[in-house]
C-alpha positions in Angstrom: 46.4 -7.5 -3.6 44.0 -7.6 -0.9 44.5 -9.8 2.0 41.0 -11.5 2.0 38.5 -12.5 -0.6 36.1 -9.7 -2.0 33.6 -9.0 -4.9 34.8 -7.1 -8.1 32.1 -4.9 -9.6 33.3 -2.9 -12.8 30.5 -1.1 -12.9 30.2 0.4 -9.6 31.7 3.5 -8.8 31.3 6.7 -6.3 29.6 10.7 -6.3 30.7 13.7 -4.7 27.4 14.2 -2.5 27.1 18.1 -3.1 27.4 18.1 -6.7 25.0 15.2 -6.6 22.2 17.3 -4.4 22.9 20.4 -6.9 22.2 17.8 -10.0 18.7 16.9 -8.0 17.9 20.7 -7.6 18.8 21.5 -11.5 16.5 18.7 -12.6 13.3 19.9 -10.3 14.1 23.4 -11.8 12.0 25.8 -12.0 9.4 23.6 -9.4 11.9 23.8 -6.7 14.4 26.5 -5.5 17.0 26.3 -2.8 17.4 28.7 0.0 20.1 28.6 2.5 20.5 30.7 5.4 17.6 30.4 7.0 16.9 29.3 10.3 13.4 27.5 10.9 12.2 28.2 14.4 8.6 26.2 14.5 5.7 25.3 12.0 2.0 25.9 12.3 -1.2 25.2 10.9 -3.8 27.5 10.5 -6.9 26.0 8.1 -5.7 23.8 5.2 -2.4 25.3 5.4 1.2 25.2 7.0 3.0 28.0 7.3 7.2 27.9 8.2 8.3 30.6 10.6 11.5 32.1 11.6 12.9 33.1 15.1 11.6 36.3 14.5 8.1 34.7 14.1 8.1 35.9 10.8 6.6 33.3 7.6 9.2 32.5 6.3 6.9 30.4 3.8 3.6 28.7 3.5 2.0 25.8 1.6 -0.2 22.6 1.8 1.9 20.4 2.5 5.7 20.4 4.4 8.2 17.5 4.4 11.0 17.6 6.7 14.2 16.0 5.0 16.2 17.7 7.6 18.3 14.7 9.4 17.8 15.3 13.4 16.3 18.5 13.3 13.2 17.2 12.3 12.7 16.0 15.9 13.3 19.6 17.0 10.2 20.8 14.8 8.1 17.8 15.7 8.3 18.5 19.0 10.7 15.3 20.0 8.7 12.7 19.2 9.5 9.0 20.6 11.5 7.7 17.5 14.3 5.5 17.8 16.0 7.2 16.4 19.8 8.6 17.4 22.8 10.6 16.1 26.2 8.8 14.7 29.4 11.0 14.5 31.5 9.9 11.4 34.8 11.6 10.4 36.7 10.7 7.2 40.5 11.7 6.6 42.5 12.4 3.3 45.9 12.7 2.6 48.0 13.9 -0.7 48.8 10.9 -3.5 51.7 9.5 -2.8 51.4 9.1 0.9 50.5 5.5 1.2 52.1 2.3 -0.2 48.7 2.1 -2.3 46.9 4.3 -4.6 43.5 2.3 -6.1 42.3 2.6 -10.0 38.6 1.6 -8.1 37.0 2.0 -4.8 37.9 -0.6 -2.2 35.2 -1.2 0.7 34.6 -3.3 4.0 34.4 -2.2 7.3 36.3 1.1 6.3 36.8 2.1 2.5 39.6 3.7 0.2 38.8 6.0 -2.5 41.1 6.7 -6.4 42.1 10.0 -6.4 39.8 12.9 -5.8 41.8 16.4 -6.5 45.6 14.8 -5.9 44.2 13.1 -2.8 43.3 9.9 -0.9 40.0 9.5 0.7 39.7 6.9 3.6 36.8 6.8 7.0 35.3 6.7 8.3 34.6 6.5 12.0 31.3 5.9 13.4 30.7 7.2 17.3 27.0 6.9 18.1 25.5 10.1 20.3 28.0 11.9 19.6 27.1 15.4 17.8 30.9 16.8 18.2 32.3 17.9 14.8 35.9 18.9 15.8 38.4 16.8 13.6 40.3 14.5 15.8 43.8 13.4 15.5 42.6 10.1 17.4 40.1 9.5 14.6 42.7 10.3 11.5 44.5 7.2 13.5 41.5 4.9 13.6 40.9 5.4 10.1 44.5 4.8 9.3 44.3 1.1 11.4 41.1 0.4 9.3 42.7 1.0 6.0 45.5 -1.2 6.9 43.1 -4.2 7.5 41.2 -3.2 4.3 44.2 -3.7 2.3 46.9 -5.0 4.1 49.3 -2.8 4.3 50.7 -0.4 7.0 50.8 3.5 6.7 53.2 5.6 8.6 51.5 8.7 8.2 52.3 12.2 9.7 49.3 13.7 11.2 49.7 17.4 10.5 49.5 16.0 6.8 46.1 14.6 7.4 43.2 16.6 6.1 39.4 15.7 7.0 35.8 15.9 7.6 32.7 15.6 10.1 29.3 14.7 10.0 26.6 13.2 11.7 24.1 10.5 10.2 20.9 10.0 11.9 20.2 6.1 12.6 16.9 4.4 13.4 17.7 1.2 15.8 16.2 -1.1 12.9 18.8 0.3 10.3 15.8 1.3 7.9 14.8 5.1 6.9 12.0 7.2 8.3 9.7 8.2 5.0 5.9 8.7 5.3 3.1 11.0 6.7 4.0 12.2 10.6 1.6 10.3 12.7 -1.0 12.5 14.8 -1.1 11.3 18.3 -3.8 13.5 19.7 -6.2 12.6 16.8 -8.7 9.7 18.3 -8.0 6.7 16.3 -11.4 5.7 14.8 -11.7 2.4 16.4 -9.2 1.1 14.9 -6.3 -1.0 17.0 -2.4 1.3 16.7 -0.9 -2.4 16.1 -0.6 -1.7 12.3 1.1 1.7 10.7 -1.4 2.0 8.6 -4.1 2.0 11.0 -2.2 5.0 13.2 -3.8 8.8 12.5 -1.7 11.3 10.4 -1.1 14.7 10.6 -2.5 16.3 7.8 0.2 17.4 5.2 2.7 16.8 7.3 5.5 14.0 6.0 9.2 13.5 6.9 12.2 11.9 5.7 15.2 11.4 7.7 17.3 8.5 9.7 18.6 7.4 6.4 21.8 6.3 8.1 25.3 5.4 5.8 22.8 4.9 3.1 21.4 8.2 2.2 23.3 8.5 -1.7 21.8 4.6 -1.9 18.4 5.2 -0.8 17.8 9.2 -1.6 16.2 9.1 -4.6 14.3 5.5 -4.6 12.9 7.5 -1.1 12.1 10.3 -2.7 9.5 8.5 -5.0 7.9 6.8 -2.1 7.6 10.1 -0.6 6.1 11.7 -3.8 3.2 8.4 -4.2 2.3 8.4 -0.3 1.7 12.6 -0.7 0.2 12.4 -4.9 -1.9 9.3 -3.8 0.1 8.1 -7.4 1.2 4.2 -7.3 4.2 3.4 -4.9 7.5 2.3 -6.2 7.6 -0.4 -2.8 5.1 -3.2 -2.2 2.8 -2.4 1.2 5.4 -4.5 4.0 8.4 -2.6 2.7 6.3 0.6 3.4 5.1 -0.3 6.6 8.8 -1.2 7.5 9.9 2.3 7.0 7.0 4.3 8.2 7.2 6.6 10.9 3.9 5.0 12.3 6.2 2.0 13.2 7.4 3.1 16.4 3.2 3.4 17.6 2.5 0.0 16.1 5.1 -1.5 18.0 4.8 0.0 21.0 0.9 -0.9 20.5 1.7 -4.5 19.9 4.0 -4.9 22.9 1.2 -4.2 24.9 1.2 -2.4 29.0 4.1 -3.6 30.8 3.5 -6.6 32.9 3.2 -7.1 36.7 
């Protein structure tokens, strides 16, 4: 029983994240390849083309047209950018069946959630700590997780720690809880006359796109981003109407920035 009112939906469930990437990367098979390992230092464009290089300064590979769907480290290759866009620690905990009063058939979520079973244990999280980029587990965060579980369900856990088992990672948030996804805007191009007050009005660097800051949300919104992605690059029909773009555009930050106006005396 759960000690508040909730929605029931049987035909909701959950994914492991990796084996959900590795079913994306068998699907785009043979058209796309992963390769791990590899450390991107900078990108540059010479012509019509971009070329990826290593530490070393080496090309590490070269095409038309680069999208960066790599969280925070996109900022690092764009040369920091003014985004608003900032890092938010999260750390989940599991512990072996049988160690709490409850064990759930179906995923219960709130402010925290509680997974069934996954390999004889019990997943629960997760934290949230914005700015923080430490992935160290933390026995003060096993805790936390534990006091959200017992206001999830209502009932208290005494766990022992050294039985606790967990994970880190770090989401990257934009401050208006909505996704980065479009063509990186050019600031040094001269903007054709056009007023910045609009994203689509704001220059673009020329196959250059990005897709990051997709928060708590990324299983949710991954592949319904992707497609947006592929139509803004294809010129192909977009899957969103032209607000809902605009919302998620990098170009955002400009046009509102650009609407604000100078500062005021």
């Amino acid at each position: 029983r759960l000690p508040f009112p909730a929605w029931f939906y049987p035909g909701g469930g959950w994914v492991r994240p990796a084996l959900l990437a590795r079913h994306f990367l068998d699907q785009a098979a043979p058209r796309a390849a992963f390769r791990g390992g590899i450390e991107v230092a900078r990108l540059q464009r010479l012509g019509d083309r971009w070329f990826v290089l290593g530490v070393a300064g080496q090309v590490l590979e070269q095409a038309d047209v680069v999208v960066l769907a790599n969280a925070g480290d996109a900022l690092r290759l764009l040369e920091a950018p003014a985004w608003s866009i900032q890092p938010v620690r999260g750390q989940i905990s599991s512990l072996p069946v049988g160690s709490l009063p409850v064990s759930p058939r179906i995923p219960v979520a709130g402010a925290s959630y509680l997974l069934p079973q996954i390999d004889g244990r019990l997943v629960l999280g997760a934290t949230a700590q914005a700015g923080d980029l430490d992935l160290t587990l933390r026995d003060e965060d096993h805790l936390l997780n534990l006091k959200q579980l017992e206001r999830l369900t209502g009932c208290a856990a005494d766990i022992d720690l050294a039985a606790m088992q967990g994970r880190t990672g770090v989401r990257w948030v934009a401050y208006d809880r909505l996704p980065v996804v479009g063509a990186v805007p050019d600031l040094v191009a001269p903007a054709m006359g056009r007023p910045l007050n609009q994203p689509r009005f704001v220059p673009r660097v020329p196959g250059l796109f990005v897709f990051t800051a997709l928060g708590s949300r990324g299983i949710t919104w991954c592949a319904l981003g992707a497609q947006v992605l592929a139509s803004c690059i294809t010129g192909a029909p977009s899957p969103l109407e032209a607000s809902l773009l605009d919302a998620i555009d990098p170009a955002r930050f400009i046009a509102r920035h650009a609407r604000r106006g100078p500062p005021k005396n």
